[in-house]
N, C-alpha and C positions, 0 to 999 in steps of 0.2 A: 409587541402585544398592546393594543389600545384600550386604554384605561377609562378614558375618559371623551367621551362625543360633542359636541357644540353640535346643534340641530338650529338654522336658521330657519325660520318659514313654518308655522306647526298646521297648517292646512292640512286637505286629504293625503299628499302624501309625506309631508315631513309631521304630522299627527302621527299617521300609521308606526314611520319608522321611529319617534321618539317612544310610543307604545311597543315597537318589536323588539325593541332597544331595551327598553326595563324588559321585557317580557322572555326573553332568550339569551339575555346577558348578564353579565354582573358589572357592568359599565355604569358610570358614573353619567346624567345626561346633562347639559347645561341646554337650556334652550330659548329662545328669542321668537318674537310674534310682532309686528307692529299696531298688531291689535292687543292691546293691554287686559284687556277684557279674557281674550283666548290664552294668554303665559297664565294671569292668575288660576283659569281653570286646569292649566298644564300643573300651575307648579299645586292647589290644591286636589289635584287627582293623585298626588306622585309621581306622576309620569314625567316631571321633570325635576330636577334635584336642587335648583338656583337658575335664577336668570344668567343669558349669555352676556355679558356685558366687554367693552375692549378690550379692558385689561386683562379678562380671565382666558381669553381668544389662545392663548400660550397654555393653556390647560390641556389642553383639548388636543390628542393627537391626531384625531379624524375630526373634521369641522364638516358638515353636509349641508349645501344651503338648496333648501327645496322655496324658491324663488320664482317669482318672474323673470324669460331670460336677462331683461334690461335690466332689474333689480338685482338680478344676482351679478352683474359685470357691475354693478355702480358698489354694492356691498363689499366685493371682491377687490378692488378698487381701491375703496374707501379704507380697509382694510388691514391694506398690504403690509403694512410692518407691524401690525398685531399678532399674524398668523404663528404660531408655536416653528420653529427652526425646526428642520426633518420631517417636520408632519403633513400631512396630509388633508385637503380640500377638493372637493368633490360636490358638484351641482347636480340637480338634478333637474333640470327643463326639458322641456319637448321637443327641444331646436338646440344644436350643436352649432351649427357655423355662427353665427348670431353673439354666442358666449366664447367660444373659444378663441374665434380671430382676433376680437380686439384684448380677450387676456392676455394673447401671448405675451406681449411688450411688458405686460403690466407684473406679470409672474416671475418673468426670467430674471433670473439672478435674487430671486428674493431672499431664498434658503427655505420654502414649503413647496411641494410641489400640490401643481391643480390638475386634475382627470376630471375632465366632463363625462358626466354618467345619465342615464336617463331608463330609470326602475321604468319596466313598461308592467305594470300594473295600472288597475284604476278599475272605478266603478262610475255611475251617471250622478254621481252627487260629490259637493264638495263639501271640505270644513272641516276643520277637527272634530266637529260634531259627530262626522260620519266615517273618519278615524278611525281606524283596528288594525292592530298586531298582526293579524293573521291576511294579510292583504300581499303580501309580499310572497306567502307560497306557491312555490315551483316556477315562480315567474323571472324571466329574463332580464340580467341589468347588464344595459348596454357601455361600454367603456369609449371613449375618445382620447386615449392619453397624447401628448403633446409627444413626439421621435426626443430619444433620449429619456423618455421617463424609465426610472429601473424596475426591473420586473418585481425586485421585491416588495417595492410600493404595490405594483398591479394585485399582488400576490396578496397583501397583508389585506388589498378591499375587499378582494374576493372571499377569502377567509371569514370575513368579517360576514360579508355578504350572506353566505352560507351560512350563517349561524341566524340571520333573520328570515330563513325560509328560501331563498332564491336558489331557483333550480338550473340554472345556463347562464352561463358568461359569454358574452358576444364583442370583442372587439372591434372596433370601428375608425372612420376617419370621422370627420367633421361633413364630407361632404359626402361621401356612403351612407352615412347617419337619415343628413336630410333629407335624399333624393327618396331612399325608403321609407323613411318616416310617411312622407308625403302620398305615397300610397296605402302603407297597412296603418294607417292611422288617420289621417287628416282627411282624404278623402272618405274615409269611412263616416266621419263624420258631418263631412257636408253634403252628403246622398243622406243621411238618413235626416238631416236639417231640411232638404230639398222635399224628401219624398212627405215627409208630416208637414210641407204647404200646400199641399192636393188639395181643391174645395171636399173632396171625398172625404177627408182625414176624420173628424166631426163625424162621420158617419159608419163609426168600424164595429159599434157593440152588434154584438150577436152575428159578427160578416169575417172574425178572424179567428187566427190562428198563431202557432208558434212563428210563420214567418212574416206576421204584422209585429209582434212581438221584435222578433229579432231587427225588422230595419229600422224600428223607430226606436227603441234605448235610448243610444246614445243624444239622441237628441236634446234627450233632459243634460244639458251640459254647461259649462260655468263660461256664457257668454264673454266675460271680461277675458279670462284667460286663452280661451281660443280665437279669440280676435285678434292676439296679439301674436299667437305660435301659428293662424295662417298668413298674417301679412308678414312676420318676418322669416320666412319659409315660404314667399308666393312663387316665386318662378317655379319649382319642383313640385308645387300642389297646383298651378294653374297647369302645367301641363297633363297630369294625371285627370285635370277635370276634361279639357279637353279630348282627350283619348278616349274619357267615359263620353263624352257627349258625342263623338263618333260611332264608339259602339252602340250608343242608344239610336243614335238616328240609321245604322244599320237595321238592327231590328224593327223599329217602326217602317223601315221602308218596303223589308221582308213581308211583315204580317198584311201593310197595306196592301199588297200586291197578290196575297197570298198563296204566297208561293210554299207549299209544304214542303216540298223535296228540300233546298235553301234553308229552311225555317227550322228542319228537323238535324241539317248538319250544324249549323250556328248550336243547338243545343246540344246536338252529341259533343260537338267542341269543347264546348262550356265543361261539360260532365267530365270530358277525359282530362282536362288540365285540372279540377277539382279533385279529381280520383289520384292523383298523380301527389300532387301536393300532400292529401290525406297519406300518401301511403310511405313518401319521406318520414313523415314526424315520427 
């Protein structure tokens, strides 16, 4: 039973989970910010209990560093014989291979074990500012445990998991992680960075609808952070870019030409692998 959390990182989303955390629990939070500014607000909201400091790192059964992936391999690191014996560490970045490969060496034989996780929640703003409890329901956390990790570690996160709203446990590797990531996420985000550079863009009041709305969101996004989850994740996001920029130049070549018969199977296509998808979930 974990008693006690260590929250490193209180951004969007280790904010949220140190809020779902008071807010679903009866856990005790320790948490840490390198903005000093963002802990004081933590620790004078409640929402966190004391500062995470080395020595208390042994408190903490579950420690969650919601990090950047290099910061959280340097924290993890930096660490390593703080971490509480039997307990448990758990990252939460947008790129598993990046975090995981070079922990291995640094984990093994420590006496804590590390699962790379990555809550697939989020919204187009960052910060604790923009922080909430309720961010984590029904949503997916995806697991990366290291072979040999024991199920009842897996077992105890997901528990845990569940109790701050998460709807699906998805286990993964390191490199299934990324490969997909790099389509239902990353690319998502750089089509809709792309499409809001149109000279058109500037020009949408009174010309849209829900699907201006929908491809441009995410665009509002935390530039520093995704600079660094697409270039250390580029070969599996430049080839999904690739692939779209073949499909785009299919249709552009279609509609040039206009060829409706062509024009109308390309969209039936489209429709039945969508229809398809919708009707798994």
């Amino acid at each position: 039973m974990i008693e006690t959390v260590g929250v490193v990182g209180l951004g969007l989303i280790g904010g949220s989970m140190a809020k779902a955390i008071r807010q679903y629990t009866d856990c005790t939070i320790l948490g840490y910010d390198t903005d000093g500014a963002v802990l004081s607000r933590a620790l004078d909201e409640g929402v966190v209990s004391a500062a995470l400091t080395a020595d208390r790192l042994t408190e903490c059964g579950l420690v969650v560093i919601a990090l950047y992936p290099q910061a959280a391999v340097e924290y993890v690191t930096a660490h390593r014989d703080h971490f509480r014996k039997g307990g448990t560490v758990m990252d939460c970045g947008g790129v598993k291979g990046v975090v995981c490969t070079p922990l291995a060496d640094v984990v093994k034989d420590a006496g804590f074990w590390f699962v790379g996780g990555h809550p697939m929640a989020g919204i187009e703003r960052s910060g604790y500012s923009s922080a909430f409890p309720e961010l984590f329901q029904r949503a997916s956390l995806i697991l990366t445990p290291y072979p040999g990790t024991p199920q009842s570690c897996l077992d105890e996160i997901w528990a845990f998991a569940r109790r701050l709203g998460f709807g699906r446990l998805q286990l993964s590797t390191p490199e299934e992680h990324d490969h997909i990531i790099a389509y239902t996420s990353q690319l998502a985000h750089v089509v809709s960075c792309a499409y809001v550079g149109s000279p058109s863009a500037p020009n949408f009041e009174g010309f849209s609808a829900g699907s201006f709305k929908d491809m441009t969101r995410v665009a509002r996004l935390n530039e520093e952070m995704w600079t660094e989850l697409f270039l250390e994740n580029q070969d599996a996001l430049v080839r999904e870019i690739d692939t779209l920029v073949e499909e785009l130049a299919a249709f552009a070549y279609t509609i040039r030409r206009g060829d409706r018969e062509r024009l109308k199977d390309m969209l039936k296509h489209a429709r039945e692998i969508k229809e398809a998808i919708d009707k798994d979930r």
